[in-house]
N, C-alpha and C positions, 0 to 999 in steps of 0.2 A: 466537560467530562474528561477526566482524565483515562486513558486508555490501559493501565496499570493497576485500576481500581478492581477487578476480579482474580489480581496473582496476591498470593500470601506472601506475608513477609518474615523471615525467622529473625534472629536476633541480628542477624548483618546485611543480610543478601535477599533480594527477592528471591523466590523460589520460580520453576519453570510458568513462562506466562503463561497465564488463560485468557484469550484472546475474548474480548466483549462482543454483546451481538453486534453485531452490523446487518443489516437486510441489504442482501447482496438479489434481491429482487432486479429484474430490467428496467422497472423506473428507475430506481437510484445509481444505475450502473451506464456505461456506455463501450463499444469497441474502438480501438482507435489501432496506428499503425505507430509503431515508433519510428521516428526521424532519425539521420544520421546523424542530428546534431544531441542527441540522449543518448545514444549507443554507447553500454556500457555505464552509463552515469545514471541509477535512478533518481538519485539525490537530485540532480540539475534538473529532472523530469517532474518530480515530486514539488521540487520547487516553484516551476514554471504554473503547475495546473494548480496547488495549495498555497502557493506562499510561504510556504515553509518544505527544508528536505525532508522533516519528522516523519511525512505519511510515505514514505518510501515501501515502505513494509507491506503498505497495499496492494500492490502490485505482485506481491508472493501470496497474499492472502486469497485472490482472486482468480489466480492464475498457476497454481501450485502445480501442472504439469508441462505447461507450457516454461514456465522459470523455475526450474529444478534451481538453478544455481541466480539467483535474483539480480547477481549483477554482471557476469559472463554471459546469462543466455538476454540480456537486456539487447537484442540486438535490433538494427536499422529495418525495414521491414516485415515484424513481428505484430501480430496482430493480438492487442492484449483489453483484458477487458479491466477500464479502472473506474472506479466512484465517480460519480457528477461531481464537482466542488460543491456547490450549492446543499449537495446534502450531507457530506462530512463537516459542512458549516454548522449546520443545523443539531451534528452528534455531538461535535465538539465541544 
């Protein structure tokens, strides 16, 4: 699934995304604490739990008041809730 597939597109540019469902339910979710070794980095964080930076964006999606600003409030200590891999496996 491509994660793009609900924004429209005009003659050049996607228009603002529409963000697809995700079931942000507490099975498919987990808390975790961010380490000082992601501080600031979602990309290296995104990475490490997905294998790819791409799902970086999750963590604004999940956490939208806690990361106002997604990669400044990424801090060490911070208790943030992200997707299981196993089931972004499963959307993807």
């Amino acid at each position: 699934t491509n994660f793009y597939n609900n924004t429209t597109l005009n003659s050049k540019f996607l228009e603002y995304w529409n963000s697809p469902y995700l079931n942000t339910s507490s099975v498919n979710t987990e808390i975790v604490t961010i380490t000082h070794n992601y501080e600031n980095r979602p990309d290296l964080y995104s990475y490490y739990l997905y294998n790819t930076p791409r799902y970086l964006w999750t963590f604004k999606y999940l956490n939208p008041s806690v990361l106002q600003n997604p990669i400044w409030d990424f801090k060490a200590g911070t208790e943030i809730r992200i997707f299981r891999p196993n089931y972004l496996a499963k959307v993807n």
